[in-house]
C-alpha positions in Angstrom: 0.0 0.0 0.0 1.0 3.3 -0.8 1.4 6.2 2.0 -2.1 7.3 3.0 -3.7 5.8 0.0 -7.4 5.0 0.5 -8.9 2.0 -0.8 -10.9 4.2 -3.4 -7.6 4.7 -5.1 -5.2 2.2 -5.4 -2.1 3.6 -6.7 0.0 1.4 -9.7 3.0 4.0 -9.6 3.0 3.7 -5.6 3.2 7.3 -3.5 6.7 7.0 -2.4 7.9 5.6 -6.3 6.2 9.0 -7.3 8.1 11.3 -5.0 11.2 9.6 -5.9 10.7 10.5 -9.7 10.2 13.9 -8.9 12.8 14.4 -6.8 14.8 13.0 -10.1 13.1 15.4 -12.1 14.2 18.1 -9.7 17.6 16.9 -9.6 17.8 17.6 -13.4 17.0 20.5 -13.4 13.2 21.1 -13.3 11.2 22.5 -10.5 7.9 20.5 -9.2 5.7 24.0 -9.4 7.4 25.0 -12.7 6.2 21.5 -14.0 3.0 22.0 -12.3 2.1 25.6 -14.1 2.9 24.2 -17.7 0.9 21.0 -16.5 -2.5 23.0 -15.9 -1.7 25.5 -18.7 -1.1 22.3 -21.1 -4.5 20.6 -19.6 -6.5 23.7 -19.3 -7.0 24.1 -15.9 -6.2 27.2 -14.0 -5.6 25.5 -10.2 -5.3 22.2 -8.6 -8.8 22.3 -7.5 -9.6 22.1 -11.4 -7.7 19.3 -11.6 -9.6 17.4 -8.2 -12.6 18.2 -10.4 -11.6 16.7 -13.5 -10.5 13.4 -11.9 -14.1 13.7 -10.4 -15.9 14.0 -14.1 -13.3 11.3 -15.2 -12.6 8.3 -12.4 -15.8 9.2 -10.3 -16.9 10.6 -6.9 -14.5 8.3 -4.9 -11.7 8.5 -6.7 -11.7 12.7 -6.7 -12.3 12.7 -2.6 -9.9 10.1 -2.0 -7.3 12.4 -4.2 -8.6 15.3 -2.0 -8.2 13.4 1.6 -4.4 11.8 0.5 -3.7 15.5 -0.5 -4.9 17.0 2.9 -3.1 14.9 5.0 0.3 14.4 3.1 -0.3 18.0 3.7 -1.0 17.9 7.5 1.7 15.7 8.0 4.2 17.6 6.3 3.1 21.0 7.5 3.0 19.4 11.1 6.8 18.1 10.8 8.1 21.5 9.4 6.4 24.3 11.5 5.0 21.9 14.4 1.3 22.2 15.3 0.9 26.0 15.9 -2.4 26.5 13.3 -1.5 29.7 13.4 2.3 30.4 12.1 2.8 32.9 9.6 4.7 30.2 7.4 1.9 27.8 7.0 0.2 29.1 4.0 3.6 29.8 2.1 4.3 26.2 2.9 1.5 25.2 1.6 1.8 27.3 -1.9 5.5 25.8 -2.1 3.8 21.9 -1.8 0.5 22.3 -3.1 1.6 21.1 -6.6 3.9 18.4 -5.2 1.2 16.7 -2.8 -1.2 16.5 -5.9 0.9 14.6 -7.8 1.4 12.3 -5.4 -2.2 12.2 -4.8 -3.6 12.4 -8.1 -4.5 9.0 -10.5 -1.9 7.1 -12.1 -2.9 8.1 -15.9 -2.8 12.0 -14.3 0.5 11.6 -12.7 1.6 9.9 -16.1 0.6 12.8 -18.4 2.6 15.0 -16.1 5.4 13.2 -16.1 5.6 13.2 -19.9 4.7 17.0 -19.8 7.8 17.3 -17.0 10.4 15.6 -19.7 8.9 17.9 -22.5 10.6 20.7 -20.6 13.3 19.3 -19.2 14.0 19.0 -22.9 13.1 22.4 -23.8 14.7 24.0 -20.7 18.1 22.2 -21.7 18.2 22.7 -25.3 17.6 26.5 -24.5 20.4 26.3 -22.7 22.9 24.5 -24.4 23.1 21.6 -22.3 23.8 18.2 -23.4 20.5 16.0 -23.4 22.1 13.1 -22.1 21.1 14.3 -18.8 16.8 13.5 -19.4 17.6 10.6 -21.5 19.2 9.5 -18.2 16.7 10.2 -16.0 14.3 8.5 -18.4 16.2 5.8 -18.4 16.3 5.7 -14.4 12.8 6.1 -14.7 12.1 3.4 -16.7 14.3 1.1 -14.4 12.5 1.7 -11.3 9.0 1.3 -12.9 10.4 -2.5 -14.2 12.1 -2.8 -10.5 8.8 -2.1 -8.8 6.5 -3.6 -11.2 4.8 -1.0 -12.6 2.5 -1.2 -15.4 4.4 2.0 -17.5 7.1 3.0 -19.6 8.8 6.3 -21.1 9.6 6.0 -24.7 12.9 7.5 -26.3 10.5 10.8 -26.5 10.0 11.2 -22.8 6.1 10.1 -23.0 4.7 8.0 -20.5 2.7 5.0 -21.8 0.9 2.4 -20.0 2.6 -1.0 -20.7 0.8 -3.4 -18.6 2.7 -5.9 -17.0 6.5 -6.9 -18.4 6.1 -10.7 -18.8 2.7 -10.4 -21.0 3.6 -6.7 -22.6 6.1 -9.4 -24.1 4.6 -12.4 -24.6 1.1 -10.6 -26.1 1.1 -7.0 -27.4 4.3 -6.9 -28.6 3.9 -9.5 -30.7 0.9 -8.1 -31.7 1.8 -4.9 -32.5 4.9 -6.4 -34.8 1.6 -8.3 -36.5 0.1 -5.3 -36.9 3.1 -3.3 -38.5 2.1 -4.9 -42.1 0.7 -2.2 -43.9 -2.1 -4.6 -44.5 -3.6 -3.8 -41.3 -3.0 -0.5 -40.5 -6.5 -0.1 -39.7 -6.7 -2.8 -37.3 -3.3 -1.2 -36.0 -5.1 1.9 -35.3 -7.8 0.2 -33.2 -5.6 -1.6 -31.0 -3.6 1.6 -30.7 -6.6 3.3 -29.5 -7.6 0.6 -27.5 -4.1 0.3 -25.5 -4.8 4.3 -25.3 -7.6 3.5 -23.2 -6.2 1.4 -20.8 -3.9 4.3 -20.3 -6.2 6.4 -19.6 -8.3 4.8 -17.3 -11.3 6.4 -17.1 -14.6 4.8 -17.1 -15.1 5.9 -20.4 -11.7 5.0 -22.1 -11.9 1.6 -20.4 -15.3 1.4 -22.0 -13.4 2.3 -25.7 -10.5 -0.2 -25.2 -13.2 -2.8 -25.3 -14.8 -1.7 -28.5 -11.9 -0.5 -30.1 -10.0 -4.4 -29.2 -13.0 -6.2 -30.7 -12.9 -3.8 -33.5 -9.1 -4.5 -34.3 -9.6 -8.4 -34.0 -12.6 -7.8 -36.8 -10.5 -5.6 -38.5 -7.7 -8.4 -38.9 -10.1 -11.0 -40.1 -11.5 -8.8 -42.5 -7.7 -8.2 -43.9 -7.3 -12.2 -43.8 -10.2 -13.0 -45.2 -9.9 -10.6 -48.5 -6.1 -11.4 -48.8 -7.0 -15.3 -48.8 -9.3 -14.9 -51.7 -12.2 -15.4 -49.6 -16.0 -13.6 -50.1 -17.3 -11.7 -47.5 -20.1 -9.1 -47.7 -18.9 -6.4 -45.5 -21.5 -6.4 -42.8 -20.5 -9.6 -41.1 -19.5 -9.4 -37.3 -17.1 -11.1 -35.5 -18.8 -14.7 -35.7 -19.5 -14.7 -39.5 -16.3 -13.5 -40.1 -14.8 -16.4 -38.1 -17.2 -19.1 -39.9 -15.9 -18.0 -43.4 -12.5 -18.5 -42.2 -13.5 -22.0 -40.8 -15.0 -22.5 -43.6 -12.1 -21.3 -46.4 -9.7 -23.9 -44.4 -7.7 -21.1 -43.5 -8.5 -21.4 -39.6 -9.5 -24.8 -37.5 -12.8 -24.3 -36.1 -11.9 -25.2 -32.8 -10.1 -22.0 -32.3 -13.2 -19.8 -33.0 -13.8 -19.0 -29.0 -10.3 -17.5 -28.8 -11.0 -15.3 -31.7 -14.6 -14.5 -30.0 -13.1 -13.2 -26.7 -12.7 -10.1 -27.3 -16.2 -9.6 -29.5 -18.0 -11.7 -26.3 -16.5 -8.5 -23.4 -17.5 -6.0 -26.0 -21.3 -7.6 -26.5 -21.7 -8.3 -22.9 -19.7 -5.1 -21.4 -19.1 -2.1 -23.9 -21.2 -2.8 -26.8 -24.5 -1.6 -26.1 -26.2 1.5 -24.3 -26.4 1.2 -20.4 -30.3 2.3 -19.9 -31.3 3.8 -16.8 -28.3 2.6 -14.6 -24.5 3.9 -15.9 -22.4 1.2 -16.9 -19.3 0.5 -14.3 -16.4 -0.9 -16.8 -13.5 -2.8 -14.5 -10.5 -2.1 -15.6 -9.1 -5.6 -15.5 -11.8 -6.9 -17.2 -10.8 -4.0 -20.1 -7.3 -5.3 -19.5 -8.2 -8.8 -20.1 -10.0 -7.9 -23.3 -6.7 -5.9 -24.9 -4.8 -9.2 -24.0 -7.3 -11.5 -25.8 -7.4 -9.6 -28.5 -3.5 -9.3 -29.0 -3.6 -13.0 -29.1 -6.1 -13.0 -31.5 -4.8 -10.7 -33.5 -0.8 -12.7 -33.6 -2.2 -15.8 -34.3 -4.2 -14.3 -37.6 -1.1 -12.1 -38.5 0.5 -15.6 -38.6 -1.9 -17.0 -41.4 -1.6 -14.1 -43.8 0.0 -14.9 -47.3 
């Protein structure tokens, strides 16, 4: 468990992992409210409160006021330990306008924190390149980054451009979307590639919403790839069929055994029976390991087509 993070908010990139990044970030060159500033400016908020309130719209109720109760008492605590108890000493408040932007990041949802980390290595690029400085000094600290995220088990990376992607965890990142992606890098299926891009988008994210999308757009990219086999295989298909016809006239061409069709229907079945239809009267609650579930069965799906292409 993270420090003083409440159940409503479990924390992937744990509290003290986060605090040691920024320090890193700090280290480099870049101060916490300088990164904070650009952060709102770049997400069009104009305080942190605007950013509680977003995370409200996004993750929900519990997830905003559990932000808002790690934030008040990182806050106590640290106030407490630098100026004692005295409510009234005429430090407090610019205390609390030095930290303010530090114990939100802390506080704040893993896909938050991630888009402000890749917004903190856009200037830490910018603010060295202004100033002549070699840029080995970020790609370190990405690199340090990066290592500490695979030591700890953390489901992100930062890419060679200093953005922060979610990456799910190392052994299947390996063993299923990798491979999946390398499928999808034949220009064959760059539409397919598109979907599951958008799809691994969403589990970045992690709204309710975008883990809503990475189910539809992973079923999509799975159809999208059979479609692609289907015409390169000299097959007929009408252009209306869904994931089970499409299967069937695979079967049926020889160019798939028909015992595999339930692997190739995973990621159709979440989307019909989580993300594919409207909710009604009561809002739809998406889990996010079923969304992850479905982005791994469809990049198993989608390799073993890729590997029957002509």
């Amino acid at each position: 468990m993270p420090w003083l993070a409440c159940t409503e908010l479990q924390h992937k990139i744990p509290t003290p992992l986060r605090a040691a990044i920024l320090a890193q970030i700090v280290d480099a060159g870049l101060q916490v409210n300088g990164l904070a500033i650009e952060f709102l400016k770049q997400e069009g908020f104009g305080t942190v409160q605007d950013m509680v309130d977003q995370v409200r719209r996004d993750h929900g109720d519990a997830a905003a006021d559990a932000m808002a109760e790690d934030m008040r008492e990182l806050g106590e605590r640290e106030t407490s330990a630098a100026l004692g108890s005295n409510p009234f000493s005429p430090y407090r408040q610019a205390l609390i306008a030095e930290h303010l932007a530090r114990w939100s990041f802390l506080s704040t949802p893993d896909s938050v924190f991630a888009a402000a980390l890749t917004c903190g290595f856009a200037q830490l690029w910018l603010t060295r390149e202004q100033a002549g400085a070699p840029w080995g000094t970020t790609s370190q600290v990405i690199s340090n980054v990066n290592e500490l995220f695979v030591k700890r088990a953390v489901p992100y990376r930062v890419d060679a451009e200093g953005e922060v992607h979610w990456h799910g965890d190392q052994k299947t990142y390996q063993a299923i979307t990798e491979p999946a992606l390398t499928v999808l890098a034949d220009s064959r299926l760059a539409g397919a590639r598109t979907e599951y891009e958008d799809a691994l988008a969403g589990l970045r994210s992690g709204n309710e919403k975008a883990l809503e999308d990475a189910i539809e757009e992973s079923a999509k990219a799975v159809e999208s790839t059979m479609k692609v086999l289907i015409d390169e295989s000299k097959l007929t298909r009408s252009g209306k069929e869904t994931a089970d016809p499409l299967i069937r006239i695979l079967a049926q061409g020889n160019v798939i055994p028909a015992h595999v069709d339930q692997m190739l229907f995973a990621a159709a079945r979440i989307r019909n029976a989580a993300g594919g239809h409207g909710t009604g009267s009561v809002p739809r609650h998406t889990p996010e390991d079923l969304a992850v579930a479905c982005v791994a069965a469809a990049g198993v799906a989608i390799t073993y087509l890729g590997g029957k292409l002509p």
